[in-house]
Backbone as ProteinMPNN parsed JSONL, in Angstrom:
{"seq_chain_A": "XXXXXXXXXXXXXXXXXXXXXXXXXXXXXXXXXXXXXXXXXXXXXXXXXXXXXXXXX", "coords_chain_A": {"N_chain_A": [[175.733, 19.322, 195.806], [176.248, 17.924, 192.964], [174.532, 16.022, 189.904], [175.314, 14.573, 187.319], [175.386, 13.676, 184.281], [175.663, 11.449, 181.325], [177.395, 13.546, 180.611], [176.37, 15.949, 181.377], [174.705, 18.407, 183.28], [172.406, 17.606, 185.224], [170.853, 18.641, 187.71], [171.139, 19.834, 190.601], [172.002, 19.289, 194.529], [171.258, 19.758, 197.942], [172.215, 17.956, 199.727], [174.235, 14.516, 199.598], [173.167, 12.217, 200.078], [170.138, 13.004, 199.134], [171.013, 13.627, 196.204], [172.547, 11.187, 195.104], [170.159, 9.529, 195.566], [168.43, 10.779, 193.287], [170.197, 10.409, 191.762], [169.978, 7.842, 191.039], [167.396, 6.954, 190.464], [167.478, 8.101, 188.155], [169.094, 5.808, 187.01], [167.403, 3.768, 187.373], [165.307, 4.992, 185.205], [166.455, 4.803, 182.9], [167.13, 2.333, 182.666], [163.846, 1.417, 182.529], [163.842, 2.432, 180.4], [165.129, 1.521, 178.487], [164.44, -1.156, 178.193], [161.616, -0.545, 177.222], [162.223, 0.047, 174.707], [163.007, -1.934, 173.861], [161.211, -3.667, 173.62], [159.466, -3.613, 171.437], [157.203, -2.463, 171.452], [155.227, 0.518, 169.58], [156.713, 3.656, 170.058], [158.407, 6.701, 169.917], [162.104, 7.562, 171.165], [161.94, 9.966, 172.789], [159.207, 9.373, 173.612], [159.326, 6.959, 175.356], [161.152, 7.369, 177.016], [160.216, 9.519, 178.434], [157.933, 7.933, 179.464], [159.735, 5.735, 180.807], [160.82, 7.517, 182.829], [158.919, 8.128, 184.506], [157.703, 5.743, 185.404], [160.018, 5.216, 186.82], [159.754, 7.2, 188.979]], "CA_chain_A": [[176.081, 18.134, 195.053], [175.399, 17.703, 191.455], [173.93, 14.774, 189.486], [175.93, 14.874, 186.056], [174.321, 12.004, 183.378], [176.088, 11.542, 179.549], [178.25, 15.162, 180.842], [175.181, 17.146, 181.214], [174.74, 18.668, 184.343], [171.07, 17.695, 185.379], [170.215, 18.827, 188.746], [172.086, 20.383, 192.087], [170.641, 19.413, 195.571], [172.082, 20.256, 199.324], [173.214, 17.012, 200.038], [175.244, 13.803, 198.674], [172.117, 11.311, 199.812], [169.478, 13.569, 198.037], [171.895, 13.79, 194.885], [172.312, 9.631, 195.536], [168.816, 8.975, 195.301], [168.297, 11.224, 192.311], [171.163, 9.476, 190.645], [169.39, 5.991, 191.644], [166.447, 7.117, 190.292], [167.561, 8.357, 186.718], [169.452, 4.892, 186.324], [166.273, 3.027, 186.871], [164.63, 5.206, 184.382], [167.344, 4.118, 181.881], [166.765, 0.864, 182.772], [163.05, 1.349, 182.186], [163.767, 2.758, 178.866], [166.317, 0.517, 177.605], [163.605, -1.991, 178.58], [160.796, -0.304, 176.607], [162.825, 0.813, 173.417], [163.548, -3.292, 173.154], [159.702, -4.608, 173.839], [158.648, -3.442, 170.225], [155.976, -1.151, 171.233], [155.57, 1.436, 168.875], [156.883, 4.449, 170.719], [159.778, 6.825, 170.111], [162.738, 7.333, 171.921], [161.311, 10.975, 173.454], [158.263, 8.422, 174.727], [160.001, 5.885, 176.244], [162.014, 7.944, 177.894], [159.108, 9.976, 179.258], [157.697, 6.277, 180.374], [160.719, 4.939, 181.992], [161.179, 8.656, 183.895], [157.201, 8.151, 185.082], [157.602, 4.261, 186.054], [161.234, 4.992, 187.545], [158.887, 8.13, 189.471]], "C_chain_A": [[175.34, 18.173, 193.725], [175.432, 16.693, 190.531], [174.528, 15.465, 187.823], [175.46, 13.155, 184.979], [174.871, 12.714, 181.903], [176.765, 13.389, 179.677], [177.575, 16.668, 180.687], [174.818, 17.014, 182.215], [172.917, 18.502, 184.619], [170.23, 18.362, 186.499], [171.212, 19.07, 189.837], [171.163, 20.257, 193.176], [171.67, 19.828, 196.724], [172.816, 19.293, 199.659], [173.494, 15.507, 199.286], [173.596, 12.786, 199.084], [170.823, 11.8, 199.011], [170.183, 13.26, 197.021], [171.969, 11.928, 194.654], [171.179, 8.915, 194.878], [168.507, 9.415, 193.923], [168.682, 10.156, 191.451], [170.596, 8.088, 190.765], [168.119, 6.055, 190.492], [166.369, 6.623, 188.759], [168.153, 7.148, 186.473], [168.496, 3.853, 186.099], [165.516, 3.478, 185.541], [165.463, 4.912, 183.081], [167.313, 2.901, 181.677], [165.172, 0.554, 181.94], [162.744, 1.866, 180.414], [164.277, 2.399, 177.894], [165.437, -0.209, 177.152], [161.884, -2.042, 177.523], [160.76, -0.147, 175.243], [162.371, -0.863, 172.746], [162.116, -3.746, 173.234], [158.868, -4.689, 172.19], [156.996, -2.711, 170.653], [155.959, 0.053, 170.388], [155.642, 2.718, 169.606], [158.222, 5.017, 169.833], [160.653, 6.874, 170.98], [162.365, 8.391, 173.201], [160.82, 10.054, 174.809], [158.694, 7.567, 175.619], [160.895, 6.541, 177.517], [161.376, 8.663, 179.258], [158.616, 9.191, 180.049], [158.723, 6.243, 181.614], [161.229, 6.098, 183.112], [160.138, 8.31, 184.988], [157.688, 7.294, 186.211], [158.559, 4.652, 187.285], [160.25, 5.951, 189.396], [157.681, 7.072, 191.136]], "O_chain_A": [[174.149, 18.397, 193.509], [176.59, 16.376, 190.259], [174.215, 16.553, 187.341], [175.344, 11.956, 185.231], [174.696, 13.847, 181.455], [176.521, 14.252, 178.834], [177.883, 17.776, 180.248], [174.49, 15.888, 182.589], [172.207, 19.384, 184.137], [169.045, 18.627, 186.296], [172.19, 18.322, 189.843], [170.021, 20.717, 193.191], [172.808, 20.197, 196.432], [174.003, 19.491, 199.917], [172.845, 15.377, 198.247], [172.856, 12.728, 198.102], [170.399, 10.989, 198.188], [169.876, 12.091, 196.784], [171.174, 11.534, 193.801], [171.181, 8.053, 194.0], [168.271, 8.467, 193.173], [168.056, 9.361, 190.75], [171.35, 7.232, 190.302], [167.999, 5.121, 189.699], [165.814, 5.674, 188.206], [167.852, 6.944, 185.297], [168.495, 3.131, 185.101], [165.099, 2.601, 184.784], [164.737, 4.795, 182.094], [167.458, 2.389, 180.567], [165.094, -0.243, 181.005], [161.823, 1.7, 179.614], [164.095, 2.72, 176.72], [165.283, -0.243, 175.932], [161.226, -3.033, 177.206], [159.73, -0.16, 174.569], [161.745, -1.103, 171.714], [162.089, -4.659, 172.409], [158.001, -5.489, 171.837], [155.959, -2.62, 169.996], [156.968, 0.729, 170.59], [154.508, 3.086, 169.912], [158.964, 4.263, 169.203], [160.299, 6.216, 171.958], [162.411, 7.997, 174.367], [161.232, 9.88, 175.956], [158.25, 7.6, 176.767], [161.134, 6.128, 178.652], [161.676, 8.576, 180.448], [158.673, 9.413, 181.259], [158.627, 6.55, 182.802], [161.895, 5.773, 184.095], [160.438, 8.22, 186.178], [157.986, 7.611, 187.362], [158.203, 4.528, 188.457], [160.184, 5.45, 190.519], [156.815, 7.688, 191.758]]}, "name": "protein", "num_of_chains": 1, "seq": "XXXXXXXXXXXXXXXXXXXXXXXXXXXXXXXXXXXXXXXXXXXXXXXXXXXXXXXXX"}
């Protein structure tokens, strides 16, 4: 199973609930970075992104 995000293949695992969770994962960290972009912290988008991967983590 493979986890596809903005049509860029990110990751292949053995099965559909692994691949699931992944995909669960990376939308929190989108969430967390949407979330961080808008707070006005001075960060770029790289950072934030790095953040909201961590937090989501």
């Amino acid at each position: 199973f493979v986890v596809v995000r903005k049509g860029e293949e990110k990751m292949t695992f053995a099965s559909k609930k692994e691949a699931d969770a992944h995909d669960k994962l990376l939308d929190m960290a989108d969430a967390f970075t949407d979330w961080l972009l808008q707070s006005g912290m001075q960060m770029d988008e790289t950072q934030a992104e790095n953040l909201g991967l961590y937090l989501a983590e």
